[in-house]
RODO-2510 file (C-alpha; in nm, 4 decimals, decimal comma):
residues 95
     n   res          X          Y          Z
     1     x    12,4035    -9,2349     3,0252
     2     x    12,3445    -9,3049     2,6532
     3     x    12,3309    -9,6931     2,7314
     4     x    12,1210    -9,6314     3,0233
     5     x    11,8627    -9,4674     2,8192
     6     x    11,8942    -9,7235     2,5481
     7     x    11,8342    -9,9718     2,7732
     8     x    11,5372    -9,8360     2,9371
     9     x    11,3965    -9,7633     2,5876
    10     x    11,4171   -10,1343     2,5071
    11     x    11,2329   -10,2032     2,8499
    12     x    10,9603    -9,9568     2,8143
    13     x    10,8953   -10,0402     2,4105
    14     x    10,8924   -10,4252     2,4840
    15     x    10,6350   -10,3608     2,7872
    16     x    10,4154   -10,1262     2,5924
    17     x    10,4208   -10,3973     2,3279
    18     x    10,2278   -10,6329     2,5623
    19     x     9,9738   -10,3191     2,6338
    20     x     9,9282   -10,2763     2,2895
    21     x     9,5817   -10,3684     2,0904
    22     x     9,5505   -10,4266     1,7496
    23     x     9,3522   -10,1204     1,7520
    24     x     9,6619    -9,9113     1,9489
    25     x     9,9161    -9,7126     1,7327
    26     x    10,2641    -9,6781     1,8646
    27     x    10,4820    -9,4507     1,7508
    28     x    10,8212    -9,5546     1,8765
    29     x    11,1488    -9,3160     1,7667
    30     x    11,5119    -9,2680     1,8584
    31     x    11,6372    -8,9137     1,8836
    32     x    11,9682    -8,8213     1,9852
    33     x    11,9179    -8,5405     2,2437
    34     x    12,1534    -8,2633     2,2797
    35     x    12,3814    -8,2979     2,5735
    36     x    12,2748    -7,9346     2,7613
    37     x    11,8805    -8,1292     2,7162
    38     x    12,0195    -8,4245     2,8902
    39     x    12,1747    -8,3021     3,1500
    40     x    11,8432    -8,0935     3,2451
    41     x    11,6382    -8,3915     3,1741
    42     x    11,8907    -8,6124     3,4763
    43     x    11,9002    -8,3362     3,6619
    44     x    11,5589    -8,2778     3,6714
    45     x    11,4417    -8,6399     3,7198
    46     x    11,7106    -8,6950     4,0137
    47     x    11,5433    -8,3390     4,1659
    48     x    11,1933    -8,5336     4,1226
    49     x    11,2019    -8,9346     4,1979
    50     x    10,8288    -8,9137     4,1048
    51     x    10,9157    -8,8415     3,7407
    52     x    11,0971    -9,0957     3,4983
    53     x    11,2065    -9,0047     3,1346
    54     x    10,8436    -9,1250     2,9697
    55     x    10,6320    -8,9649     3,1730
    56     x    10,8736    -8,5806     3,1336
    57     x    10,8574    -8,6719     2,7403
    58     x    10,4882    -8,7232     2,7685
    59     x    10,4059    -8,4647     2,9414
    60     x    10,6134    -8,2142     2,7196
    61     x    10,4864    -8,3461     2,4157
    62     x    10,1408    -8,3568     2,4909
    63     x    10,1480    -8,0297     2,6373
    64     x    10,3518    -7,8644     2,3597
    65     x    10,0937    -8,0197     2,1010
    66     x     9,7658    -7,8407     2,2899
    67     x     9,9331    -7,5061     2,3481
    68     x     9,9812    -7,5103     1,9836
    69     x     9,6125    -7,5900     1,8993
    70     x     9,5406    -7,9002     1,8915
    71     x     9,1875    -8,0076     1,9921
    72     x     9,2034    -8,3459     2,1300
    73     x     9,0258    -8,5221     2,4534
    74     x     9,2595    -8,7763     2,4386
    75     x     9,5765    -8,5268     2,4040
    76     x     9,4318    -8,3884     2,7004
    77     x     9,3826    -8,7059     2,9368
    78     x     9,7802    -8,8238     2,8009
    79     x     9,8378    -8,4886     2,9300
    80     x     9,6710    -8,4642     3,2513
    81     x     9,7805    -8,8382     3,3412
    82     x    10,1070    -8,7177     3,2940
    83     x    10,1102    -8,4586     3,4697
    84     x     9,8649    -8,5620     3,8150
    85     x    10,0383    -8,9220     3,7885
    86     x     9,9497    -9,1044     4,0780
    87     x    10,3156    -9,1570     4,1512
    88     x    10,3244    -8,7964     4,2521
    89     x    10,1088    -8,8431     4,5577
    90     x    10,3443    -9,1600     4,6937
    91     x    10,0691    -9,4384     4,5219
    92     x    10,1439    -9,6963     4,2962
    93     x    10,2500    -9,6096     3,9283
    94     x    10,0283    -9,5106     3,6297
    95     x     9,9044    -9,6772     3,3642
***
């Protein structure tokens, strides 16, 4: 699982890296996650095909961050593109 998830990191951080302007900041980090967080996380994406690891992280982030007050339009469209992806209704992926 661990080098599954390392691998896909990789994959996602070299693909944002060709989406990324000078003007962009990317904040890229490696957290170990505790196992019982994991194993919802799997669970949860194998329950929900629609979903893959960014877009759960997004979406919790971004939503954690504006239920704790902070005022930002583009907090909220990271959040709502997360959350109404596109994916969800059978179409092609997000952005």
């Amino acid at each position: 699982m661990q080098s599954l998830i390392s691998k896909t990191i990789q994959e996602k951080e070299a693909a944002q890296a060709i989406h990324t302007s000078k003007n962009d900041e990317l904040i890229s980090f490696i957290q170990e996650v505790p196992l019982c967080l994991q194993e919802a996380m799997t669970t949860f994406i194998e329950e929900h095909p629609n979903w893959d690891q960014y877009r759960l992280m997004q979406a919790a982030i971004s939503g954690y961050l504006l239920q704790k007050g902070i005022k930002s339009r583009e907090l909220s469209r990271l959040y709502s593109e997360s959350m109404f992806c596109k994916k969800a209704f059978g179409e092609s992926l997000c952005n």
